[in-house]
MARMARVEX-394501 format. One record per residue (C-alpha): x, y, z; residue in three letters. Coordinates in nm, 3 decimals, m for minus. Layout:
N
<rec c1="X" c2="Y" c3="Z" code="ALA"/>
...
This chain:
299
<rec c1="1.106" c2="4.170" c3="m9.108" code="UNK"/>
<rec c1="1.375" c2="4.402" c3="m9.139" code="UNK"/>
<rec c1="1.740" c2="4.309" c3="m9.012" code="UNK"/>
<rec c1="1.842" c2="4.480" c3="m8.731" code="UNK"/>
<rec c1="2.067" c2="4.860" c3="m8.752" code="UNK"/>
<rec c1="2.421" c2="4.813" c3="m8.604" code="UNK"/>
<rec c1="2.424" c2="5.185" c3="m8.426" code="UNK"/>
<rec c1="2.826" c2="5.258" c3="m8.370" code="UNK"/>
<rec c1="2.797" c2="5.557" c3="m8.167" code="UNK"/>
<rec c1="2.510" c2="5.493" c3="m8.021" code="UNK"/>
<rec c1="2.622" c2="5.671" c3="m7.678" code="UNK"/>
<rec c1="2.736" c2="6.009" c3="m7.875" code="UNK"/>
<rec c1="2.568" c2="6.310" c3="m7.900" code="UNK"/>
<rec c1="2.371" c2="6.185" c3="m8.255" code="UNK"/>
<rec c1="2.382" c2="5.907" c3="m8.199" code="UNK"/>
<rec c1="2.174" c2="5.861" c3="m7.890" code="UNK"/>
<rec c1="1.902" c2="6.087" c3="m8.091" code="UNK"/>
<rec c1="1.932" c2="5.827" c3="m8.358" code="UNK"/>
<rec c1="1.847" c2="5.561" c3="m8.181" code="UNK"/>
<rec c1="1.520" c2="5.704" c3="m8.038" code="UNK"/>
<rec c1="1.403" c2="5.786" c3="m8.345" code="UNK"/>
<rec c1="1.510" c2="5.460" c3="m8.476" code="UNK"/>
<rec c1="1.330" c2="5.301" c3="m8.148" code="UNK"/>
<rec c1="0.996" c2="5.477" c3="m8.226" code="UNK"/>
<rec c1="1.005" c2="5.373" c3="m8.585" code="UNK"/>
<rec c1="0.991" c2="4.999" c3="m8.458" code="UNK"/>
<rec c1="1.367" c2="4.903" c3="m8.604" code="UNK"/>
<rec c1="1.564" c2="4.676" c3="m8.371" code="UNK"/>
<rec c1="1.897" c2="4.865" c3="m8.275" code="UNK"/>
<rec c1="2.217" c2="4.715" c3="m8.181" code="UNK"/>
<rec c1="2.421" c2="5.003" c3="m8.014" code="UNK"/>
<rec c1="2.773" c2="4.936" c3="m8.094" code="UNK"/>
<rec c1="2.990" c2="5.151" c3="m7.767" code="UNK"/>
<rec c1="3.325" c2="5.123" c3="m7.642" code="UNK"/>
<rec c1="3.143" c2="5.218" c3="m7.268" code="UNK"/>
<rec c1="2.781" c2="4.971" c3="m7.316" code="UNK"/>
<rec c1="2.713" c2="5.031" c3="m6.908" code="UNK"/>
<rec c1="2.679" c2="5.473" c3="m7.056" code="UNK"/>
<rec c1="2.387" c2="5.364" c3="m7.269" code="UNK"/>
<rec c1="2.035" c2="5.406" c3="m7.060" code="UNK"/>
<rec c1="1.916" c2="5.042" c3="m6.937" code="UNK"/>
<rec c1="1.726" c2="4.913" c3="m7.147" code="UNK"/>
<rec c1="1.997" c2="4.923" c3="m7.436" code="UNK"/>
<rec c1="2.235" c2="4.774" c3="m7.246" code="UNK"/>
<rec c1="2.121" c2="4.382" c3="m7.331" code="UNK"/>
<rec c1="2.145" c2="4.425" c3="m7.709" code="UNK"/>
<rec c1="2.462" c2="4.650" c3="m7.717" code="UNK"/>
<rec c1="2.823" c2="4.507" c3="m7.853" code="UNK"/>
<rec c1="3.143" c2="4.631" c3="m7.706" code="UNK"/>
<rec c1="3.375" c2="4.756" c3="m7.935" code="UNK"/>
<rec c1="3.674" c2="4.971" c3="m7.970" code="UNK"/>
<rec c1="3.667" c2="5.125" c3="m8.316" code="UNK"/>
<rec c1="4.111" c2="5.073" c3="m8.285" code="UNK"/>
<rec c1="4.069" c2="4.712" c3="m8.234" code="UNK"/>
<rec c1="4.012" c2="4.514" c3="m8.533" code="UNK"/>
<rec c1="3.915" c2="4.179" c3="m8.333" code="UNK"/>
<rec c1="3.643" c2="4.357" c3="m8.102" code="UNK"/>
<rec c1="3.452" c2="4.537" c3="m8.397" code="UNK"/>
<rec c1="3.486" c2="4.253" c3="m8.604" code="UNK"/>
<rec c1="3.281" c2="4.050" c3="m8.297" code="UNK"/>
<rec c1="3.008" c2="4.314" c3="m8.283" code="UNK"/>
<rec c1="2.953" c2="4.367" c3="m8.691" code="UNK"/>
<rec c1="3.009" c2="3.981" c3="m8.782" code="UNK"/>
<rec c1="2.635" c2="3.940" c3="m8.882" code="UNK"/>
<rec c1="2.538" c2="4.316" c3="m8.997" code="UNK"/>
<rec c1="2.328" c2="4.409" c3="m9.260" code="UNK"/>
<rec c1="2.242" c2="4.751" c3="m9.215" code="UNK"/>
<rec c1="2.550" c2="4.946" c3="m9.032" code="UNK"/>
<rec c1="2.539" c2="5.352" c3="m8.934" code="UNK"/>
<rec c1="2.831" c2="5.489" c3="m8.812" code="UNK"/>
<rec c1="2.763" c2="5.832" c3="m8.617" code="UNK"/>
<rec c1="3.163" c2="5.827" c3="m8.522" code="UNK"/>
<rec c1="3.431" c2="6.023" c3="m8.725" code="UNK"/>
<rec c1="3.441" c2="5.915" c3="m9.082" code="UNK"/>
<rec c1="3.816" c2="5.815" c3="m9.058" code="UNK"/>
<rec c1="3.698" c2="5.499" c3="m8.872" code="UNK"/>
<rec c1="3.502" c2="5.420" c3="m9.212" code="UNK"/>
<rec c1="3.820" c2="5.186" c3="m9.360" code="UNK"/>
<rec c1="3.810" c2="4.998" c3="m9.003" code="UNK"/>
<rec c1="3.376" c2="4.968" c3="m9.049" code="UNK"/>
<rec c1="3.457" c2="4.808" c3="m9.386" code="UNK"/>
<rec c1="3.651" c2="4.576" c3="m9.285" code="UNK"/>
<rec c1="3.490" c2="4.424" c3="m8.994" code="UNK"/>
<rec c1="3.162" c2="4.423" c3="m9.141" code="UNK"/>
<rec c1="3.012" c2="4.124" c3="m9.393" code="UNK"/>
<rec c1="3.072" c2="4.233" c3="m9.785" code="UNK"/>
<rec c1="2.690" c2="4.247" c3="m9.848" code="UNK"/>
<rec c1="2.623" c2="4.504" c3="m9.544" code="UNK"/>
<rec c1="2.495" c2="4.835" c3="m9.626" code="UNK"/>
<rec c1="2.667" c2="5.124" c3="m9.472" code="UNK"/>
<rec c1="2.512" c2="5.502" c3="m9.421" code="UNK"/>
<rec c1="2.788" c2="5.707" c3="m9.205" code="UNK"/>
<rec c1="2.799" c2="6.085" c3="m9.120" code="UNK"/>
<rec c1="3.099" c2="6.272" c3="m9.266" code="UNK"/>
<rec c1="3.152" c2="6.637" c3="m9.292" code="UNK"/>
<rec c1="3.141" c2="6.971" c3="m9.487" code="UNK"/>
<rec c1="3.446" c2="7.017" c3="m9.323" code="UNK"/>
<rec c1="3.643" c2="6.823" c3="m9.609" code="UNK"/>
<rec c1="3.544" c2="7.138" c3="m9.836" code="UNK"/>
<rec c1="3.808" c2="7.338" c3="m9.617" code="UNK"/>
<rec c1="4.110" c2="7.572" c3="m9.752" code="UNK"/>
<rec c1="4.276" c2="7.501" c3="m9.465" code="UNK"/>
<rec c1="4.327" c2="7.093" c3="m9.453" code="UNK"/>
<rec c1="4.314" c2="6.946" c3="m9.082" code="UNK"/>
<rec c1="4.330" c2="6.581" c3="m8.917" code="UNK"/>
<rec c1="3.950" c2="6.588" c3="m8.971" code="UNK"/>
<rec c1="3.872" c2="6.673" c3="m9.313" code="UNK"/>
<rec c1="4.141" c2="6.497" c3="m9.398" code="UNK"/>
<rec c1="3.974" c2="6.145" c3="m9.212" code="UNK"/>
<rec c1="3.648" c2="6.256" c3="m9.362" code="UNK"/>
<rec c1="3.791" c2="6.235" c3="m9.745" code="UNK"/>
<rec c1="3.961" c2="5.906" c3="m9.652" code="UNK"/>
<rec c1="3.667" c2="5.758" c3="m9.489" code="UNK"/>
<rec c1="3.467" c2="5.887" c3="m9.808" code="UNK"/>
<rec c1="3.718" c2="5.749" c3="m10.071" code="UNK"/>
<rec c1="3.719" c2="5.391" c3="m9.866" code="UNK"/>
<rec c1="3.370" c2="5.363" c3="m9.901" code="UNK"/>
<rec c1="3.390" c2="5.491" c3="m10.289" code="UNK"/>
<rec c1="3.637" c2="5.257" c3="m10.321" code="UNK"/>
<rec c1="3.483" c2="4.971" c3="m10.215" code="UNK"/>
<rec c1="3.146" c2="4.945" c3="m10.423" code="UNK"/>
<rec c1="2.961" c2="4.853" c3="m10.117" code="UNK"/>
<rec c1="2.608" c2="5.024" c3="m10.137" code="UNK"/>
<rec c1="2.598" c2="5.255" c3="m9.883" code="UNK"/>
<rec c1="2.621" c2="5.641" c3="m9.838" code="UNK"/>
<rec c1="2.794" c2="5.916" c3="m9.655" code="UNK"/>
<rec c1="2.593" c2="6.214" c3="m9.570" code="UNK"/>
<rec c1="2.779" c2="6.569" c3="m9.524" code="UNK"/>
<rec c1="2.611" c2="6.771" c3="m9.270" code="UNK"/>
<rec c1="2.745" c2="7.098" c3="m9.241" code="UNK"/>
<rec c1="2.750" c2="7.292" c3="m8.882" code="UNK"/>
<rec c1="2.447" c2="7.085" c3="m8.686" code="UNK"/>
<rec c1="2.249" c2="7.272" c3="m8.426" code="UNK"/>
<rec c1="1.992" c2="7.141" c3="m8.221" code="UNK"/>
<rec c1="1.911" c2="7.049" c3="m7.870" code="UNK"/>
<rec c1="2.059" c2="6.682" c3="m7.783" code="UNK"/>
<rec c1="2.410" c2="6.762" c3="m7.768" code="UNK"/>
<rec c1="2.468" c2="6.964" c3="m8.090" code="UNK"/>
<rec c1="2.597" c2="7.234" c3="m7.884" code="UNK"/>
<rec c1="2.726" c2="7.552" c3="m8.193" code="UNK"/>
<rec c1="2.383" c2="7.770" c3="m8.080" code="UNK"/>
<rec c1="2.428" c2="7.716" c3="m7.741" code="UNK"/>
<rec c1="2.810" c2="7.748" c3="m7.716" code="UNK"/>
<rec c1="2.748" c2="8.104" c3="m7.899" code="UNK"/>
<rec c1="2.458" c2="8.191" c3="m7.705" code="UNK"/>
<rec c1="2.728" c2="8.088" c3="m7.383" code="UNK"/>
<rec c1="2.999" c2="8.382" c3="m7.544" code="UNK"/>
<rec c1="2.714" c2="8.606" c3="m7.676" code="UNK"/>
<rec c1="2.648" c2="8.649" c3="m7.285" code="UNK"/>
<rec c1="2.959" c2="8.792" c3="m7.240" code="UNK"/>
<rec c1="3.024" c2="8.966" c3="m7.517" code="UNK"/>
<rec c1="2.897" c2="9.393" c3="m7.554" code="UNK"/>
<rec c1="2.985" c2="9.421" c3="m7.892" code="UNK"/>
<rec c1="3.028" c2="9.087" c3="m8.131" code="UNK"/>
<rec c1="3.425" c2="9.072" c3="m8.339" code="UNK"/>
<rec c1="3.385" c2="8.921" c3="m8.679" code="UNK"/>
<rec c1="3.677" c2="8.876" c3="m8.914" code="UNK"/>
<rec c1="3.541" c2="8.994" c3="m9.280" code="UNK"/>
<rec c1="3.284" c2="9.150" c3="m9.082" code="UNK"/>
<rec c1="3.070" c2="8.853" c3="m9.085" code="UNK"/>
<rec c1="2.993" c2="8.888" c3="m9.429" code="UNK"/>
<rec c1="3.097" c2="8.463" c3="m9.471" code="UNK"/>
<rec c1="2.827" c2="8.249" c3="m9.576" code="UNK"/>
<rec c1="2.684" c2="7.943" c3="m9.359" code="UNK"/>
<rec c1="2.386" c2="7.738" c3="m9.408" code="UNK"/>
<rec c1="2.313" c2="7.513" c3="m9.098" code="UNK"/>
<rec c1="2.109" c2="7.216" c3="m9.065" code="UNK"/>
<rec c1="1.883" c2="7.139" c3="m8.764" code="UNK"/>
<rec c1="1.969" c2="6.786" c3="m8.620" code="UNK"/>
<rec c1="1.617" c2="6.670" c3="m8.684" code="UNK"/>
<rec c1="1.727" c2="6.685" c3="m9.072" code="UNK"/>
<rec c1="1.979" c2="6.492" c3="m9.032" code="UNK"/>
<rec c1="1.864" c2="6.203" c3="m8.817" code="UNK"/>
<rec c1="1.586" c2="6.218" c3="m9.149" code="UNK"/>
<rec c1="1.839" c2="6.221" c3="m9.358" code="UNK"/>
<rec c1="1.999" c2="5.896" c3="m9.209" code="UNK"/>
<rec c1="1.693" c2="5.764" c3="m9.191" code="UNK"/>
<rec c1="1.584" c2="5.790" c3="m9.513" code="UNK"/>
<rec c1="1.893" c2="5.669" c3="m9.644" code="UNK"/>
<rec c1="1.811" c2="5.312" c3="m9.479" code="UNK"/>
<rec c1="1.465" c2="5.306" c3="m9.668" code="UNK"/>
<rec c1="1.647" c2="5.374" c3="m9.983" code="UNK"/>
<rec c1="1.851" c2="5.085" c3="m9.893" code="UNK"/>
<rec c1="1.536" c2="4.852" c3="m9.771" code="UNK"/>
<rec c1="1.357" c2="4.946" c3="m10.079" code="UNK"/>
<rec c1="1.622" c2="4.871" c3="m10.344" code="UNK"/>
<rec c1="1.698" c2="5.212" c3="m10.434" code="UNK"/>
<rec c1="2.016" c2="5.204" c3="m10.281" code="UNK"/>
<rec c1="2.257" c2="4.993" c3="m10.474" code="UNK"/>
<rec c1="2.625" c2="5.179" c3="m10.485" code="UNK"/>
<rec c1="2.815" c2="5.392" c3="m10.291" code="UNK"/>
<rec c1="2.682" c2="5.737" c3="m10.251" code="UNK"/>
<rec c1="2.838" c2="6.072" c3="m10.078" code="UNK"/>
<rec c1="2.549" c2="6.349" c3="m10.030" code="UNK"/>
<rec c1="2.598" c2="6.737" c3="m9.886" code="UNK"/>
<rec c1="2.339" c2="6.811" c3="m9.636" code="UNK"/>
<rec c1="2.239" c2="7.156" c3="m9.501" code="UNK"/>
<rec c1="1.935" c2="7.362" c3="m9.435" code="UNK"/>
<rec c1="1.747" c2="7.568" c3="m9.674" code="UNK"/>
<rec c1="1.978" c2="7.824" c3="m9.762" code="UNK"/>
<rec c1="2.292" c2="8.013" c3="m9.710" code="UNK"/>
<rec c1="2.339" c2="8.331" c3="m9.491" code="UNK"/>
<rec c1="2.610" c2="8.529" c3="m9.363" code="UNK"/>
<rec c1="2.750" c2="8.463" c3="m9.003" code="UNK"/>
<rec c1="2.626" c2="8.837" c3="m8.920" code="UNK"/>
<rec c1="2.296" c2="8.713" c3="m8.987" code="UNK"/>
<rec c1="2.320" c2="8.369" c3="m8.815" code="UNK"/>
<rec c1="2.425" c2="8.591" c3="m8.533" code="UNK"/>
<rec c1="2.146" c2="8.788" c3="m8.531" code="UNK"/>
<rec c1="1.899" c2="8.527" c3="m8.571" code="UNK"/>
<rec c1="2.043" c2="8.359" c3="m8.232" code="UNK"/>
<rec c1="2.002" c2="8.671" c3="m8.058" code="UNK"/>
<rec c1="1.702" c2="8.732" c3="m8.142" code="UNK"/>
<rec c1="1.551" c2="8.416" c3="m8.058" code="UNK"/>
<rec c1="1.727" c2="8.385" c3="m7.735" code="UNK"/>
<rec c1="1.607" c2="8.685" c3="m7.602" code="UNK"/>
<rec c1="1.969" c2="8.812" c3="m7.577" code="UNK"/>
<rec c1="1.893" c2="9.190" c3="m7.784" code="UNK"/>
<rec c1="2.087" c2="9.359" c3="m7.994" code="UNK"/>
<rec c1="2.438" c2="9.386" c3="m8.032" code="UNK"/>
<rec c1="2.684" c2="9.587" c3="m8.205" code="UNK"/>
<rec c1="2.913" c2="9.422" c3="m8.458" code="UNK"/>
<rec c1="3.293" c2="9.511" c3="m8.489" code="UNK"/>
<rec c1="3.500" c2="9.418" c3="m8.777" code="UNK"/>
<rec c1="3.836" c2="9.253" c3="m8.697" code="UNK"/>
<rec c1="4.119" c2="9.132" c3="m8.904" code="UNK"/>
<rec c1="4.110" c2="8.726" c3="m8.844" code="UNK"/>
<rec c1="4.489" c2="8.741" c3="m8.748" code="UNK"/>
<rec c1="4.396" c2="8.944" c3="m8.441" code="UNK"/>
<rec c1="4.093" c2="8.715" c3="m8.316" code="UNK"/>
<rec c1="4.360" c2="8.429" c3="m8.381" code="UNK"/>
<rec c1="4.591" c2="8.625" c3="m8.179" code="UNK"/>
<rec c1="4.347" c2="8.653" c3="m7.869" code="UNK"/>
<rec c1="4.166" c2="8.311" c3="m7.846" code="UNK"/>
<rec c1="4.443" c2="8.167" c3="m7.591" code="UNK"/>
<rec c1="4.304" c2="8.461" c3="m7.371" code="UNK"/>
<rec c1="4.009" c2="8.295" c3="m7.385" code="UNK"/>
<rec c1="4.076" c2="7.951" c3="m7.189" code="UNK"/>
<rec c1="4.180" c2="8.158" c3="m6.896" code="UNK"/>
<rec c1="3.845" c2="8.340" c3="m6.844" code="UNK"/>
<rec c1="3.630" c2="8.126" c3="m6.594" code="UNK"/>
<rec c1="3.287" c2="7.981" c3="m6.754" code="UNK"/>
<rec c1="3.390" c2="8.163" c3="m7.102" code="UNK"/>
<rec c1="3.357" c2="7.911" c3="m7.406" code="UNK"/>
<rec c1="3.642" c2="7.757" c3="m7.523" code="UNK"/>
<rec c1="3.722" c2="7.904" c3="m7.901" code="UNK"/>
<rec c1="3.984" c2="7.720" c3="m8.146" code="UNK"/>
<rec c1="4.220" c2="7.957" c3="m8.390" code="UNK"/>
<rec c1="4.093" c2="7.679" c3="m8.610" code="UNK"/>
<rec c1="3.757" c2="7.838" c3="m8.555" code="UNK"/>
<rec c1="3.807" c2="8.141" c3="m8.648" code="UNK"/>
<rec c1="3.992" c2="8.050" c3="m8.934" code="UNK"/>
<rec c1="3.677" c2="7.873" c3="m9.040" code="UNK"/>
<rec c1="3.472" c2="8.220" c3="m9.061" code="UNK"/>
<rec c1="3.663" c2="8.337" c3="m9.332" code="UNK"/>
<rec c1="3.503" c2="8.015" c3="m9.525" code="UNK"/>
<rec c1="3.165" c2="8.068" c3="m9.741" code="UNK"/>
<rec c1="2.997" c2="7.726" c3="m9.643" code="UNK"/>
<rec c1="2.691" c2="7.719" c3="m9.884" code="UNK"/>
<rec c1="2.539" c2="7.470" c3="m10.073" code="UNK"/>
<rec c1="2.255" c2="7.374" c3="m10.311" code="UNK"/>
<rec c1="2.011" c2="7.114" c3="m10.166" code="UNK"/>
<rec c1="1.886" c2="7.030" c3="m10.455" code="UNK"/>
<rec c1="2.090" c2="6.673" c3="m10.515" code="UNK"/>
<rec c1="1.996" c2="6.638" c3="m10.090" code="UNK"/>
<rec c1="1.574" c2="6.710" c3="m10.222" code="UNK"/>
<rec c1="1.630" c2="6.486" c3="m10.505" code="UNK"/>
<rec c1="1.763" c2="6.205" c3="m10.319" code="UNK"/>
<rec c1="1.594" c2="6.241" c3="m9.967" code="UNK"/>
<rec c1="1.264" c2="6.368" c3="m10.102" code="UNK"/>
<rec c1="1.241" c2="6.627" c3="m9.823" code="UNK"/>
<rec c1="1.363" c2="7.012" c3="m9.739" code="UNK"/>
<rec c1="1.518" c2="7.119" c3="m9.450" code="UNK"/>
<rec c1="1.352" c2="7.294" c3="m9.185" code="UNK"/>
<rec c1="1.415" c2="7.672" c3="m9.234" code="UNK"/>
<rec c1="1.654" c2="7.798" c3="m8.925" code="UNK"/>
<rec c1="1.353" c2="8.029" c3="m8.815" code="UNK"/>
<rec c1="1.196" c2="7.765" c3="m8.739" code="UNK"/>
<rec c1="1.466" c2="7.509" c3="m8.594" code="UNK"/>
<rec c1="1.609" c2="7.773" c3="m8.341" code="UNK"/>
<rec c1="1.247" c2="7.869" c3="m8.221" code="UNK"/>
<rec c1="1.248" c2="7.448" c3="m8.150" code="UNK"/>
<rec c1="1.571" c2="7.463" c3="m7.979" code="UNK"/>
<rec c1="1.493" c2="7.772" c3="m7.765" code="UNK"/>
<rec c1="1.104" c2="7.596" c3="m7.680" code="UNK"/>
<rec c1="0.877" c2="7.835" c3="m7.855" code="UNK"/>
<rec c1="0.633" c2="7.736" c3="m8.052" code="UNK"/>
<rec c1="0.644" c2="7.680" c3="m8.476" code="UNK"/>
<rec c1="0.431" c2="7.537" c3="m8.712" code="UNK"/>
<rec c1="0.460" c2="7.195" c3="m8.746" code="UNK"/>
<rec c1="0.646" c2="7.020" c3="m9.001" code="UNK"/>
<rec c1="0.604" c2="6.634" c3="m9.145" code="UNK"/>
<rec c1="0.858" c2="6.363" c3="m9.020" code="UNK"/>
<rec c1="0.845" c2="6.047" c3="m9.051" code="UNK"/>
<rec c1="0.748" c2="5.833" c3="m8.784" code="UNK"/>
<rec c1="0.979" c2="5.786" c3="m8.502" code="UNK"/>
<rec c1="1.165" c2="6.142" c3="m8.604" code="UNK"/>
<rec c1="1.075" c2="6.427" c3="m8.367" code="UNK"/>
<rec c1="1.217" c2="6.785" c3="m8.314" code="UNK"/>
């Protein structure tokens, strides 16, 4: 019988997708929260209390862990380590994000979380999503769907000529998933980092255009605009009432070409990403072909 899965962040917006498909695939799950009475009821019994700052608490709820995924901010990885037995696999979610030009409090914790698990030979691996869409609480489609509402005309430093390649959140529960069978199996002996996105690359013009289309929002004209001048307007944008909030951060970001090859993620996982065609017609309910999962993982 296989050990139970130590869930830290089982209450987040993976997380609690994780442990349904975890659920339905018959593991045992031990939600590890900071908040156990925000997990539905029948978690509660089986959930440890833990503050991922305090050393003592998460050392309580990982003393006896075999198989540990962390859905939490990869900086917390060092603090996992530690408070969890030396023979415990761990398979954590990092971040594309530590790929950036411009170097931030969270690709910087995602390369340190990274380089403590490198570091410390433990088998285990940390998968690199980059942007997640998807309907339990990955919210990028449906924040931009929120401004696309408002919006006559769409501004897009470079002209939205950037490349992205996103990957629906039903990949990456697989993908988290599947990295625990390689670990049951055998096949996962060492410490591993792995990029994860969908199928492949396109430009934010045509990520934009895909969204609209499959919301039912029309067309839209697209405008050009120097990134310094988006930067320069996105405090206007807290003061509007029910308007998204946007980061200069953000827009930053769209200047970035974000694409990857998938072929280490096929090689390793054994499966390909669901094309975004097909993953926004799931998270705007119409109807795709269906797609193989493995038991317990739905769309």
């Amino acid at each position: 019988m296989a050990s139970p899965v130590h869930l830290i962040g089982a209450a987040g917006r993976m997380g609690a997708a994780l442990c349904h498909a975890l659920r339905e695939r018959g593991e045992t799950v031990i939600p590890v929260v900071r908040h156990p009475d925000r997990l539905p009821s029948d978690l509660r019994e089986q959930a440890r209390q833990a503050d991922l700052e305090n050393a003592d608490s998460l050392l309580a709820a990982l003393w006896d862990a075999k198989r540990v995924v962390s859905t939490a901010h990869a900086s917390f990885i060092p603090a996992i380590l530690a408070a969890s037995p030396n023979n415990s696999c761990l398979v954590a979610i990092g971040s594309t994000r530590k790929f950036t030009r411009w170097p931030d409090w969270h690709g910087n914790g995602v390369l340190a979380g990274e380089r403590a698990l490198m570091e410390s030979g433990r088998p285990g691996m940390i998968l690199h999503p980059t942007m997640i869409y998807g309907p339990q609480g990955e919210n990028n489609v449906q924040r931009l769907v929120a401004l696309l509402r408002y919006l006559p005309l769409v501004p897009l430093p470079n002209g939205g000529r950037s490349l992205i390649q996103p990957i629906y959140q039903g990949d990456v529960i697989r993908s988290i998933v599947t990295a625990l069978d390689l670990a049951r199996s055998g096949h996962l002996n060492a410490p591993e980092a792995l990029v994860i996105a969908g199928p492949e690359p396109m430009t934010y013009r045509a990520l934009v255009e895909a969204i609209l289309a499959t919301a039912g929002l029309g067309k839209r004209l697209f405008l050009p605009v120097p990134a310094a001048i988006l930067e320069f307007l996105v405090p206007l944008t807290k003061k509007l009432p029910g308007f998204p909030s946007i980061e200069r951060a953000e827009v930053r970001r769209l200047l970035e070409d974000k694409a990857f090859s998938i072929q280490p993620m096929q090689d390793r996982l054994g499966f390909t990403p669901l094309p975004l065609k097909d993953g926004l017609a799931r998270l705007f309910g119409q109807p795709t072909e269906a797609s193989p999962l493995p038991a317990g993982i739905r769309p």
